[in-house]
TISETI-969838 format. One line per 4 residues: number of its first residue (from 0); their letters; for each residue z, y, x of C-alpha. Coordinates in nm, 3 decimals, always signed. Layout:
# residues N
NUM) A) Z:Y:X | ...
This chain:
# residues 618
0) XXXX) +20.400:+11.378:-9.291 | +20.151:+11.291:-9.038 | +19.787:+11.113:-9.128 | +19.733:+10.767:-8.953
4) XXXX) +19.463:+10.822:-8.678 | +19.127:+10.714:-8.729 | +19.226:+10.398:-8.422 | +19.487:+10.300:-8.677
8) XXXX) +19.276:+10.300:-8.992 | +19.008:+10.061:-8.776 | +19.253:+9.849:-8.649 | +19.414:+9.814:-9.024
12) XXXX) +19.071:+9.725:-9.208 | +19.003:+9.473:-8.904 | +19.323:+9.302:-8.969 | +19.267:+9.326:-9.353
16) XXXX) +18.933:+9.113:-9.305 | +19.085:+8.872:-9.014 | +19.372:+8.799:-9.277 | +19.093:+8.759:-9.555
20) XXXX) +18.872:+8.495:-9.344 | +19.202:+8.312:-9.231 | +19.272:+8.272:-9.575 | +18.926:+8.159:-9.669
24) XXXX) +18.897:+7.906:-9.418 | +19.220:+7.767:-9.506 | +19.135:+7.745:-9.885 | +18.789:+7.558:-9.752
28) XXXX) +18.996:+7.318:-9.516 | +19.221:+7.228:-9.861 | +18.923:+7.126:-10.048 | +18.782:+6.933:-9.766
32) XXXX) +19.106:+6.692:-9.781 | +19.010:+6.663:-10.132 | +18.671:+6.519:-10.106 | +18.592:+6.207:-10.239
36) XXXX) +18.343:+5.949:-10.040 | +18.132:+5.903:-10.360 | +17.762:+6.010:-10.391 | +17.691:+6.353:-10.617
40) XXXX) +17.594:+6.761:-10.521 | +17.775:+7.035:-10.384 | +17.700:+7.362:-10.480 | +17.837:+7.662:-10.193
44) XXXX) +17.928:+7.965:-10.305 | +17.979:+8.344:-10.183 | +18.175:+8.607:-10.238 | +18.034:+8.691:-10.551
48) XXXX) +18.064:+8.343:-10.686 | +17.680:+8.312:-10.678 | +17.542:+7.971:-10.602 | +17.370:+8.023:-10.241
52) XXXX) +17.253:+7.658:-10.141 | +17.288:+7.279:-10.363 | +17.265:+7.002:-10.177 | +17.258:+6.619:-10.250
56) XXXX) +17.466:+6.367:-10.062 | +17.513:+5.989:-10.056 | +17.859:+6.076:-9.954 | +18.042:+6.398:-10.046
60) XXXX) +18.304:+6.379:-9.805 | +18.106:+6.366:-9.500 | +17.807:+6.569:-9.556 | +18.043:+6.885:-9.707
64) XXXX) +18.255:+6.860:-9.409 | +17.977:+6.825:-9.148 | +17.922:+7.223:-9.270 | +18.243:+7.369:-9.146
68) XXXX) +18.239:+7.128:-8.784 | +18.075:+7.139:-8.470 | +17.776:+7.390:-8.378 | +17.506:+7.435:-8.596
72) XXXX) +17.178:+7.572:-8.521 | +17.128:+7.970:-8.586 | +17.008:+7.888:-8.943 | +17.246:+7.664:-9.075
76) XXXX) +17.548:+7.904:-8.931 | +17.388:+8.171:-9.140 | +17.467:+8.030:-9.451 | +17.772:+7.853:-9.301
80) XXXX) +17.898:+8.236:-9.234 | +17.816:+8.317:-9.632 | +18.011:+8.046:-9.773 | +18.321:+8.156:-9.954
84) XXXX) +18.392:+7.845:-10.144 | +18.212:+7.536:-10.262 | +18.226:+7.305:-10.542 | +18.086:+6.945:-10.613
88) XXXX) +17.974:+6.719:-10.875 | +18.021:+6.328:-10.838 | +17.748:+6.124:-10.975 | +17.713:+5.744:-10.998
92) XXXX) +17.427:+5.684:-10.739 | +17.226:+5.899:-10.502 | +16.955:+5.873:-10.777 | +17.158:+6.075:-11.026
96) XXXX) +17.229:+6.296:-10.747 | +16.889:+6.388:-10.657 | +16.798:+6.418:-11.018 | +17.102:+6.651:-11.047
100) XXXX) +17.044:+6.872:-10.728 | +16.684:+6.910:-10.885 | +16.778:+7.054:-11.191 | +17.066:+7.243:-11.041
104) XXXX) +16.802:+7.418:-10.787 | +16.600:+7.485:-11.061 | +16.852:+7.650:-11.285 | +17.003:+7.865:-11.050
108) XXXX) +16.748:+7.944:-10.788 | +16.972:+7.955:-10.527 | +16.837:+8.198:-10.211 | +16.873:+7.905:-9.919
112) XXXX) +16.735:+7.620:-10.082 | +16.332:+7.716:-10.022 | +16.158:+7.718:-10.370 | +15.805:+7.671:-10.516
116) XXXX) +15.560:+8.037:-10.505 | +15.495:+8.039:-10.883 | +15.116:+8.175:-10.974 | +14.942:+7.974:-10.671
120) XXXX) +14.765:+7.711:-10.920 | +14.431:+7.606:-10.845 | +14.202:+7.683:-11.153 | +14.136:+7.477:-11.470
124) XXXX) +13.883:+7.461:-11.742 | +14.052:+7.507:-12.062 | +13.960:+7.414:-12.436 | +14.137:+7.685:-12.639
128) XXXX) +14.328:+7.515:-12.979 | +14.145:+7.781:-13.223 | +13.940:+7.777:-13.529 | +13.662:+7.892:-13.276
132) XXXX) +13.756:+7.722:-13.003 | +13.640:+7.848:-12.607 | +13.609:+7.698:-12.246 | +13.783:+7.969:-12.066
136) XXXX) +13.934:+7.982:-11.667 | +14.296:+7.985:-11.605 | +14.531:+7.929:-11.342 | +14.870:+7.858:-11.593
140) XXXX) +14.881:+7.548:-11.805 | +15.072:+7.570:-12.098 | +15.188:+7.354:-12.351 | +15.005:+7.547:-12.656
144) XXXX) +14.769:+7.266:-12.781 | +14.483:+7.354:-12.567 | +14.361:+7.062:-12.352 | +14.279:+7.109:-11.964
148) XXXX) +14.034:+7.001:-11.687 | +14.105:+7.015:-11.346 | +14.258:+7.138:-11.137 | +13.914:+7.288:-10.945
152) XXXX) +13.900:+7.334:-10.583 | +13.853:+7.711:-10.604 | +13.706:+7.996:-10.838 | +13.396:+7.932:-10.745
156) XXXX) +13.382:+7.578:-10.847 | +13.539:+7.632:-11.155 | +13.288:+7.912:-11.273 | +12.977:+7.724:-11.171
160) XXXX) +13.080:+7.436:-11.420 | +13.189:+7.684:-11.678 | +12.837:+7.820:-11.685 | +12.643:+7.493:-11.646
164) XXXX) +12.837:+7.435:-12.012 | +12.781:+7.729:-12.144 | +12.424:+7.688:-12.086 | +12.393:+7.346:-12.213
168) XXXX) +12.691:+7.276:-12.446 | +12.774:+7.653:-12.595 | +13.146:+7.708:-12.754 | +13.225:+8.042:-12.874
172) XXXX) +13.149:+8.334:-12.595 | +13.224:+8.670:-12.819 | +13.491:+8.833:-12.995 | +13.611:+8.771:-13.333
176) XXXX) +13.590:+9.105:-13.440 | +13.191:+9.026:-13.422 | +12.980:+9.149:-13.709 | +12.639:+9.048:-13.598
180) XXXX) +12.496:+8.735:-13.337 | +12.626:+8.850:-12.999 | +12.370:+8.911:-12.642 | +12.531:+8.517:-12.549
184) XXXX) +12.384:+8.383:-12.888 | +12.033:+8.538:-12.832 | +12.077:+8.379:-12.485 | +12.195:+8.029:-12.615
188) XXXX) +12.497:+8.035:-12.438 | +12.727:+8.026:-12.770 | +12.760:+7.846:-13.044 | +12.721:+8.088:-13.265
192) XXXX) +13.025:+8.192:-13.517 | +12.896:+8.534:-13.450 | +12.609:+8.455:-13.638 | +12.766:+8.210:-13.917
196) XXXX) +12.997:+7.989:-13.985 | +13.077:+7.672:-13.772 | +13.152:+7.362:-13.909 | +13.469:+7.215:-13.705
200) XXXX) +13.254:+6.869:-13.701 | +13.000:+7.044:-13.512 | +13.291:+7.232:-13.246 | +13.419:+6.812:-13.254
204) XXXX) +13.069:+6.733:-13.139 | +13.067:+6.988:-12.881 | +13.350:+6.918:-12.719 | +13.317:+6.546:-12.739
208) XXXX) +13.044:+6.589:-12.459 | +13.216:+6.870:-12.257 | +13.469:+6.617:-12.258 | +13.269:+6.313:-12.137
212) XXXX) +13.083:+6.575:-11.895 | +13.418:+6.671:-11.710 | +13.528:+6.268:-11.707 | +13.253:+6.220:-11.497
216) XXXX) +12.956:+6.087:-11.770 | +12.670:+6.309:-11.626 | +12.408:+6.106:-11.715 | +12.366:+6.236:-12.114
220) XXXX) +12.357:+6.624:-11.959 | +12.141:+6.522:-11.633 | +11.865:+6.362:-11.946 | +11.877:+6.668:-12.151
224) XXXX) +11.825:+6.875:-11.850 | +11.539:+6.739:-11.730 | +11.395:+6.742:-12.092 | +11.425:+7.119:-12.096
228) XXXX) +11.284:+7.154:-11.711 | +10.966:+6.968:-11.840 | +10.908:+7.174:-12.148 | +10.995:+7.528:-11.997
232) XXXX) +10.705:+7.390:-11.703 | +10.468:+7.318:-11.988 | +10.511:+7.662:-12.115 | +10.454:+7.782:-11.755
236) XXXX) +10.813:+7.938:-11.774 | +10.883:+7.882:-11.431 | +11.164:+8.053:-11.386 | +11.337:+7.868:-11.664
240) XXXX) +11.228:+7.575:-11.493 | +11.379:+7.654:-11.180 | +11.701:+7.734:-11.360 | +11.685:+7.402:-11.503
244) XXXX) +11.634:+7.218:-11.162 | +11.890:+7.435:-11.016 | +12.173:+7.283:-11.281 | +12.082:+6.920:-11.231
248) XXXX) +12.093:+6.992:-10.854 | +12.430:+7.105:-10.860 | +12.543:+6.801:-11.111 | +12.388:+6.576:-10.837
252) XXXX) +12.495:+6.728:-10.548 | +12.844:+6.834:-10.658 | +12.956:+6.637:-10.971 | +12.819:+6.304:-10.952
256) XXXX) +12.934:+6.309:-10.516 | +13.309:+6.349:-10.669 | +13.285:+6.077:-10.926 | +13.151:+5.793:-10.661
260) XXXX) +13.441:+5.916:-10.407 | +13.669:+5.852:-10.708 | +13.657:+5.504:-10.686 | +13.852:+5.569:-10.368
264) XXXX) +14.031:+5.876:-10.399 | +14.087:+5.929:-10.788 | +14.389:+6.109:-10.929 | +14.613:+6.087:-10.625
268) XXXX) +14.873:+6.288:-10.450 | +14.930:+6.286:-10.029 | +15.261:+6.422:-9.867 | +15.295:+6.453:-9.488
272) XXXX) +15.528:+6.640:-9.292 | +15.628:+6.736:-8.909 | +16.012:+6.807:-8.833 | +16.027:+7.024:-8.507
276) XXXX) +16.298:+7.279:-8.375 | +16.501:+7.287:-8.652 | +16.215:+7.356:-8.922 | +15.995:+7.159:-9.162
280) XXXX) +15.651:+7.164:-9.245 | +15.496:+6.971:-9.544 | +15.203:+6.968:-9.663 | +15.039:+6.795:-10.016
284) XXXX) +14.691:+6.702:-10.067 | +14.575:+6.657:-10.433 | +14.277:+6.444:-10.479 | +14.083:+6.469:-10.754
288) XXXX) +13.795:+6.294:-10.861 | +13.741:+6.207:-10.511 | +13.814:+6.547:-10.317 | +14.082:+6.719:-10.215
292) XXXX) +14.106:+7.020:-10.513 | +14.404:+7.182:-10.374 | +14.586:+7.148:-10.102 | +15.023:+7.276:-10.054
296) XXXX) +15.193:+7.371:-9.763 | +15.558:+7.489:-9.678 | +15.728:+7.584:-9.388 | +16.106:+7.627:-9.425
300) XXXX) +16.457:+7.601:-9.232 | +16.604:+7.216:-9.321 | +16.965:+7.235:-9.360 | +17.013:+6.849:-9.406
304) XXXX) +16.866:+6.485:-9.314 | +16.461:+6.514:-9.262 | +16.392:+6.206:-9.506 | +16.660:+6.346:-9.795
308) XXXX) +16.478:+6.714:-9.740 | +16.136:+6.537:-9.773 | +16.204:+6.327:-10.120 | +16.385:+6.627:-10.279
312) XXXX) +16.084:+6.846:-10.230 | +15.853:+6.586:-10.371 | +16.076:+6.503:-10.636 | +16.107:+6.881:-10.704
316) XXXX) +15.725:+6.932:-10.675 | +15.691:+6.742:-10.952 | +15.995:+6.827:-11.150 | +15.853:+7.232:-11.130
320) XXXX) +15.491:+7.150:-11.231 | +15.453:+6.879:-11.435 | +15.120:+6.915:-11.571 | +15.031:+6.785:-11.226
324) XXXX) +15.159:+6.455:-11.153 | +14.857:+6.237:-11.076 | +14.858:+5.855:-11.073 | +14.987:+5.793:-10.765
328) XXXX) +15.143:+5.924:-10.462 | +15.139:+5.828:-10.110 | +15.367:+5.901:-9.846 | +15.558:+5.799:-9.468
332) XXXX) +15.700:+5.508:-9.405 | +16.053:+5.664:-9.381 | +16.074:+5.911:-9.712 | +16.253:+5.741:-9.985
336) XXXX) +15.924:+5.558:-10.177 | +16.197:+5.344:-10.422 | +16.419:+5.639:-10.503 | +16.097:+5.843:-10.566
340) XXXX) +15.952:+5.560:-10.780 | +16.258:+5.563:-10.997 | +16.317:+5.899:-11.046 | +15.937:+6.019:-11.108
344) XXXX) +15.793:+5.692:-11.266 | +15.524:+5.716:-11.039 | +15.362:+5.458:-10.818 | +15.491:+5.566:-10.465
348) XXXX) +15.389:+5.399:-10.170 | +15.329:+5.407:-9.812 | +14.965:+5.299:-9.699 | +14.945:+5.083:-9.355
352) XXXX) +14.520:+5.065:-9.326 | +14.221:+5.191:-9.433 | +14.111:+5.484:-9.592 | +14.441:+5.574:-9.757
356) XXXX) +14.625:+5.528:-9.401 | +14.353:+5.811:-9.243 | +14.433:+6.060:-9.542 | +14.807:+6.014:-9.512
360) XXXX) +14.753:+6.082:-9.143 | +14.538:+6.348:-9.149 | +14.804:+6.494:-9.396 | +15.062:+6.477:-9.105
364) XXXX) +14.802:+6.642:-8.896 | +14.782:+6.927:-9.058 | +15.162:+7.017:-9.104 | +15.182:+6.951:-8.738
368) XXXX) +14.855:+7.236:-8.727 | +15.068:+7.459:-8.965 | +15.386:+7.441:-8.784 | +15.230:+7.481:-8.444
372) XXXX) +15.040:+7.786:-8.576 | +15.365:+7.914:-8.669 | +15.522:+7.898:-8.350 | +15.248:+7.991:-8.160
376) XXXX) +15.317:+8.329:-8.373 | +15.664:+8.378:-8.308 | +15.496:+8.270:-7.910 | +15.273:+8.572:-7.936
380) XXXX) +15.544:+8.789:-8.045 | +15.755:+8.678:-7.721 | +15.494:+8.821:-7.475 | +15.582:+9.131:-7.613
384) XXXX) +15.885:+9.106:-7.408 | +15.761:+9.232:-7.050 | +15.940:+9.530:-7.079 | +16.280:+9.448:-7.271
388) XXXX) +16.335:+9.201:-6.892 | +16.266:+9.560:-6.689 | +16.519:+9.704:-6.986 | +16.758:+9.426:-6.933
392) XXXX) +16.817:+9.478:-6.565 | +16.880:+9.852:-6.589 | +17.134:+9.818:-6.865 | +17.272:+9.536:-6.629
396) XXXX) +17.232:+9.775:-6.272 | +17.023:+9.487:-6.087 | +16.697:+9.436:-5.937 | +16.531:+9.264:-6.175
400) XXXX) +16.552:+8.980:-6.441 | +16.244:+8.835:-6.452 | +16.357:+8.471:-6.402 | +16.666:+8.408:-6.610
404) XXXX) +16.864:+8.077:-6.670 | +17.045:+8.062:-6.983 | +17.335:+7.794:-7.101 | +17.519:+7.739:-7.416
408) XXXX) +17.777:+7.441:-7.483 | +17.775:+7.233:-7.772 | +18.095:+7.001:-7.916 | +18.279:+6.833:-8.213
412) XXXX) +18.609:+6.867:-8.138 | +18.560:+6.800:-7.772 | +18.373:+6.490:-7.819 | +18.017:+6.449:-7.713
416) XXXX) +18.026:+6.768:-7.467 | +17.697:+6.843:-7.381 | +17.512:+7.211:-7.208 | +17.142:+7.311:-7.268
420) XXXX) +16.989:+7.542:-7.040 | +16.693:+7.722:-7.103 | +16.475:+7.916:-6.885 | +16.295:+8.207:-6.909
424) XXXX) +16.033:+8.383:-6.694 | +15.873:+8.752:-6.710 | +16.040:+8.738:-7.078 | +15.844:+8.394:-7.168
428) XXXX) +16.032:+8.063:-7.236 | +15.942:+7.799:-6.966 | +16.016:+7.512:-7.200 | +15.909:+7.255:-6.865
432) XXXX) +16.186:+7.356:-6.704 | +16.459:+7.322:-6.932 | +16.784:+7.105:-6.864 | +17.018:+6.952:-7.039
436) XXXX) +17.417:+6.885:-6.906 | +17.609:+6.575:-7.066 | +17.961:+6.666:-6.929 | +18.097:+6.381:-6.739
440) XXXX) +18.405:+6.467:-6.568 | +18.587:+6.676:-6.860 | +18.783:+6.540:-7.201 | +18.821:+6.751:-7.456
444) XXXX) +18.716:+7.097:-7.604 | +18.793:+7.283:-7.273 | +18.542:+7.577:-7.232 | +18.622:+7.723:-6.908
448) XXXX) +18.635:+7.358:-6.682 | +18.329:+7.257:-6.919 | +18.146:+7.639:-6.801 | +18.245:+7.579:-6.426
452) XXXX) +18.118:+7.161:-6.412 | +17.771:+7.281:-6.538 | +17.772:+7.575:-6.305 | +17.826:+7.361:-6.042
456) XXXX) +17.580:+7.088:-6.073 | +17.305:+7.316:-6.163 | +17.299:+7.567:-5.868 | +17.425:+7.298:-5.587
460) XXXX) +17.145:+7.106:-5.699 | +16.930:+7.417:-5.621 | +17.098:+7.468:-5.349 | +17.020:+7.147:-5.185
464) XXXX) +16.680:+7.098:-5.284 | +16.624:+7.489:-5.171 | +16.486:+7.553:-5.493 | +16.488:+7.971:-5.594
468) XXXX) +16.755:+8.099:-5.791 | +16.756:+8.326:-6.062 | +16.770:+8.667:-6.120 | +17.005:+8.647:-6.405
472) XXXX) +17.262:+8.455:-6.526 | +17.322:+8.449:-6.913 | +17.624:+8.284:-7.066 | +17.633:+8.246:-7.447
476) XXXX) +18.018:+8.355:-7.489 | +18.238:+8.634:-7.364 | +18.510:+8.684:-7.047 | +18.561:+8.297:-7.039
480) XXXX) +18.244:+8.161:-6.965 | +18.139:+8.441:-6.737 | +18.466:+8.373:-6.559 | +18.411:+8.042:-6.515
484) XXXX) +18.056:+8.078:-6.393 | +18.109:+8.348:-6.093 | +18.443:+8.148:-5.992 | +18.187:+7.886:-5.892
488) XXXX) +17.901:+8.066:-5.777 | +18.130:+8.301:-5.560 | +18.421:+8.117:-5.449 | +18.259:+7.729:-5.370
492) XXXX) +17.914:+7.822:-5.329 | +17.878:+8.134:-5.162 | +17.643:+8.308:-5.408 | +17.568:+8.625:-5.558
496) XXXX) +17.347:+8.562:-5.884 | +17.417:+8.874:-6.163 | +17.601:+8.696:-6.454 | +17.620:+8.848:-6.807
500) XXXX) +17.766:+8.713:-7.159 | +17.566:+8.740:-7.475 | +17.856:+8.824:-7.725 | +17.839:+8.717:-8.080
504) XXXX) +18.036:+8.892:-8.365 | +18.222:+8.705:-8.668 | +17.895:+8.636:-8.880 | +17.778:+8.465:-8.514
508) XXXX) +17.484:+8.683:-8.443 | +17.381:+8.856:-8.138 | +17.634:+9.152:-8.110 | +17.667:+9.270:-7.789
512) XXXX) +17.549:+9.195:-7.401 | +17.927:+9.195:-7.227 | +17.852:+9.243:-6.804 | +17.964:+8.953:-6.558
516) XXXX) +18.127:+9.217:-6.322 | +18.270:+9.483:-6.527 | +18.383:+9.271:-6.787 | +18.312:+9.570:-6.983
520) XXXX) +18.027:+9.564:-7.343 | +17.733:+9.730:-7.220 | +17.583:+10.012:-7.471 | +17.262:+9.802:-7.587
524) XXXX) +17.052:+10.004:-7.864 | +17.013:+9.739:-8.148 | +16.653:+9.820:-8.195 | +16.554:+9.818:-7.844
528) XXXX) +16.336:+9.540:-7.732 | +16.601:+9.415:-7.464 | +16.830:+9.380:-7.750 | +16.579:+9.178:-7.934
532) XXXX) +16.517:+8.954:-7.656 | +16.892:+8.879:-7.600 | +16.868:+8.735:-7.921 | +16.579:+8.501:-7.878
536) XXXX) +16.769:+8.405:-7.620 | +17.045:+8.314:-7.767 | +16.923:+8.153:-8.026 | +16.673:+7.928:-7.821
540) XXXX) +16.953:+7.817:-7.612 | +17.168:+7.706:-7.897 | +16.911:+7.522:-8.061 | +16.807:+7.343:-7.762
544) XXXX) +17.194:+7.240:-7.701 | +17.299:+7.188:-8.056 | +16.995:+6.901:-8.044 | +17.090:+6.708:-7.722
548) XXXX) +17.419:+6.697:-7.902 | +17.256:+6.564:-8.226 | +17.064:+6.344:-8.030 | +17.388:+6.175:-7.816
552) XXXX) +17.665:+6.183:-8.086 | +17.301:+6.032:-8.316 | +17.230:+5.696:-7.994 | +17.611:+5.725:-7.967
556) XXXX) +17.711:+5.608:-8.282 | +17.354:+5.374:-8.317 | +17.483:+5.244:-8.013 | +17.839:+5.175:-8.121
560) XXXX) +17.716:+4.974:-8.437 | +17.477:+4.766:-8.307 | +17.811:+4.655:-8.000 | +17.986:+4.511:-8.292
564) XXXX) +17.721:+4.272:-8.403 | +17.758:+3.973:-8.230 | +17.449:+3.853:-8.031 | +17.370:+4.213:-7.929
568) XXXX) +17.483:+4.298:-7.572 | +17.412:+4.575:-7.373 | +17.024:+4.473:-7.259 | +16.937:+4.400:-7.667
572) XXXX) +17.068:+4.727:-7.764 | +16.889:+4.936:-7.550 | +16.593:+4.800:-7.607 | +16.648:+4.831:-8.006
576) XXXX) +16.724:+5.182:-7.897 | +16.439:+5.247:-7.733 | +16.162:+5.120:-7.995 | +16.286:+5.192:-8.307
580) XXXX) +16.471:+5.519:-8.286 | +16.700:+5.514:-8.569 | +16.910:+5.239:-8.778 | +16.685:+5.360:-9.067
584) XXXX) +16.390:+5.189:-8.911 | +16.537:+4.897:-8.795 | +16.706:+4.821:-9.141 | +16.337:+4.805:-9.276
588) XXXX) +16.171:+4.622:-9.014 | +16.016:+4.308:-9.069 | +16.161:+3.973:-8.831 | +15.846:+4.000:-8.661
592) XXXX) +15.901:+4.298:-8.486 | +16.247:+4.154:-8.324 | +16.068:+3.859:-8.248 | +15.795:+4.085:-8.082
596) XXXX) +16.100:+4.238:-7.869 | +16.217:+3.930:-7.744 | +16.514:+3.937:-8.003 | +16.639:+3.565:-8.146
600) XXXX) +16.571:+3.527:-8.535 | +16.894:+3.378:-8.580 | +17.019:+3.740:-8.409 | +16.792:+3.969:-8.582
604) XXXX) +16.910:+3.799:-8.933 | +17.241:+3.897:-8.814 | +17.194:+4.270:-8.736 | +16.977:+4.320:-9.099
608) XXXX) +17.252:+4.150:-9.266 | +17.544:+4.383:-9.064 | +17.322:+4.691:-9.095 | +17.246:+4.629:-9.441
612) XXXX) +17.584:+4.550:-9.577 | +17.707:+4.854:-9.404 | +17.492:+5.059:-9.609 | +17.613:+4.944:-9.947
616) XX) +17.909:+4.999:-9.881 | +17.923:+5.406:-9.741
């Protein structure tokens, strides 16, 4: 009996996995029917029934099902491609469900939902709970009795006022195990149990003006310092002296500068973020007694709606490290400030003036800074690419590839077509001279007439405006789209640009570059740099497509609302468009504004009251 060759034993384990992800998708599309349109968490699974990602969602039905239609960008159809089966948890509100998604995120740490670096806490004076108690340095607070000061701004600051109180109001410095008064004793620096016994009235004592000290009453310590300066002077101990004048410097110049900046900064938390090409950057500033002691920052893929990824992470922030929650928090006009409130029983608000206003914008500033720094990396990595364009064109057999034109389409079951095109030069994006395609004469999800209108608008555009034309082609898809693009560069206009497909396999990443000629996969080494810059490519021109879509199916369906309302022609939308953005905004804005726009009262009562109504009942 003959062995199956080893063509047959591919072609059989191929099929075995097609068969498996046909049946997988159709077990997902059975529980998608099943959804309810009630508020709660879902929880997607792999293979391995392990919790991946939990998200929150006001309604079930609609955000689960927005997973498994339409494009996504390259993140979001990573974990899209993990998913094996997914689960969800009605609650009553989208309160509970936030609270819920918290504690589920906690408990089961799930590898795409972006979590909290433990061990990154700023520094805080602690009171030990002992018979011999000692003010100690440590970066974990703990719920063992001891009682806490800070957090400190750094190390630095935290060891300088460690030693000022060691020097004036002495706890215990040495060991137990001490049989005889320890070096600190002789020095003045401890209390003494080395020595003898200490009465816990006296440790009471002690602490009671550590206590007062790190509250910010520096006048008792400033008066006993000066004391001491004077005598050690009088004994011509100058050096003690100086040491003296040295420790009321630093209360002045350090201490008593915090306390008088407290009156406008004191015990308060700041949260601004910058949403930009698909990722989001937050960062927290956490003022205390009048500085900023330690400052937060994350940069990670969002998966979901910018404000709900906002208010989970500060709910979360809070939820993970309790010990900090200050007395107040402030953050943008569009995160969630009620929900928050609720949920953290915190005052939450959103400054509009003064000082407050210039932190919470100087907040934003900064995650703009850290999110701009991180793209300006992934920027310096790019120019690394000189040589993968020289590799690219000798896989491909042409001259050269320096200037490439890229497109990728973008759809929900045919509706909303839209193309991005990206460009890129000497291996560099050229983000100035990127286009975007709404398709206008095409219904439907059809990807070769969709390929071959683009085409054609893009190069006889070039064409008559005798603009130059690329030196490569790149189609993000296989035969279809490269078919469609020659047919109309060859056969109505006459020219003879080098098209290639970038090929993705079943997990959608860059698998393969498939030439426009041959129709054949060219042999690309997966570590090369060409390889590597095929999938920049790729990626860049899928993100820029998937958000024009975002953005038209987003003013399509603002614009479709707002036509219903009665009052609001064509004229009033577009300029409600145009200023505020989003429905969000507009269901928050004050009558003012409309009149401002030129909008009647009598019709901007109207479109709160539509817009309004419509949201309590999805």
């Amino acid at each position: 009996m003959s062995t199956p060759s080893n063509h047959n034993i591919i072609q059989a384990k191929k099929a075995k996995i097609l068969a498996e992800k046909a049946e997988i998708k159709a077990n997902i599309e059975k529980k998608l029917k099943l959804l309810p349109d009630l508020p709660g968490c879902y929880l997607m699974k792999n293979a391995d029934d392990l919790i991946i990602y939990v998200g929150k969602a006001k309604n079930l039905k609609n955000r689960v099902r927005s997973y498994f239609r339409g494009a996504h960008d390259a993140k979001t159809t990573k974990l899209v491609s993990e998913i094996h089966h997914f689960e969800t948890i009605v609650t009553n509100s989208n309160k509970e469900a936030l609270i819920l998604e918290i504690n589920l995120i906690q408990e089961y740490k799930p590898i795409y939902n972006i979590r909290l670096k433990e061990g990154t806490m700023y520094p805080y004076l602690k009171i030990t709970n002992e018979r011999d108690p000692q003010l100690i340095i440590t970066n974990h607070v703990q719920k063992d009795g001891g009682q806490y000061f800070g957090p400190f701004p750094n190390v630095y600051a935290a060891t300088n006022t460690q030693q000022l109180l060691h020097k004036v109001y002495p706890l215990r410095r040495c060991n137990k195990n001490e049989k005889r008064a320890c070096f600190y004793y002789h020095l003045g620096q401890c209390i003494g149990c080395c020595d003898h016994e200490i009465s816990t009235e006296t440790y009471d004592k002690q602490i009671g003006h550590i206590k007062r000290f790190l509250n910010g009453d520096v006048a008792e310590i400033k008066q006993e310092l000066k004391i001491k300066m004077a005598k050690a002077a009088e004994k011509l101990d100058f050096e003690q002296a100086a040491d003296y004048r040295d420790q009321i410097d630093y209360i002045e110049t350090t201490i008593e500068r915090q306390v008088i900046m407290s009156q406008d900064y004191d015990n308060m938390d700041v949260f601004g973020y910058t949403m930009d090409k698909g990722w989001l950057s937050i960062q927290v500033f956490m003022l205390r007694q009048g500085s900023i002691l330690k400052r937060e920052a994350a940069i990670f893929p969002a998966y979901g709606e910018t404000e709900d990824e906002v208010t989970t992470f500060i709910a979360r922030f809070y939820k993970e490290q309790p010990h900090i929650k200050p007395r107040a928090i402030l953050v943008p006009s569009d995160v969630d400030s009620e929900l928050l409130t609720e949920v953290l029983e915190i005052g939450v608000s959103t400054p509009l003036r003064g000082k407050k206003r210039s932190m919470l914008e100087l907040c934003e500033k900064n995650s703009k800074l850290a999110l701009d720094e991180k793209f300006r990396l992934i920027a310096m990595s790019e120019q690394k690419t000189v040589g993968a364009v020289a590799e690219l064109a000798e896989l491909l057999q042409i001259p050269e590839a320096n200037y490439i034109e890229a497109f990728d389409h973008s759809n929900i079951s045919g509706s909303h077509a839209v193309s991005g095109m990206v460009v890129y030069r000497d291996g560099k994006p050229e983000r100035k001279n990127y286009r975007k395609f709404k398709i206008k004469t095409i219904e439907g999800a059809h990807e070769f007439a969709h390929t071959q209108e683009v085409i054609r608008r893009r190069y006889l555009r070039l064409l008559r405006e005798e603009k130059e034309l690329p030196d490569l082609i790149l189609m993000d898809g296989g035969k279809i789209q490269i078919r469609a693009a020659r047919d109309i560069l060859e056969n109505e206009l006459g020219l003879n640009i080098p098209v290639a497909g970038m090929v993705k396999d079943d997990k959608h990443k860059t698998a393969a570059l498939m030439d426009g000629y041959s129709e054949e996969v060219v042999d690309v080494d997966p570590r090369s740099q060409a390889f590597h810059f095929i999938q920049r490519v790729q990626e860049e021109v899928h993100r820029y497509a998937i958000t024009y879509h975002r953005q038209v199916r987003s003013k399509s369906q603002f614009g479709s609302i707002l036509d219903e309302i009665p009052g609001v022609g064509p004229k009033t939308r577009n300029k409600l468009l145009k200023h505020f953005k989003s429905i969000a905004k507009i269901k928050t804005a004050p009558l003012e504004e409309f009149k401002k726009l030129g909008v009647p009262i009598p019709t901007a009562e109207r479109i709160l009251e539509t817009l309004n109504k419509e949201k309590a009942t999805t």
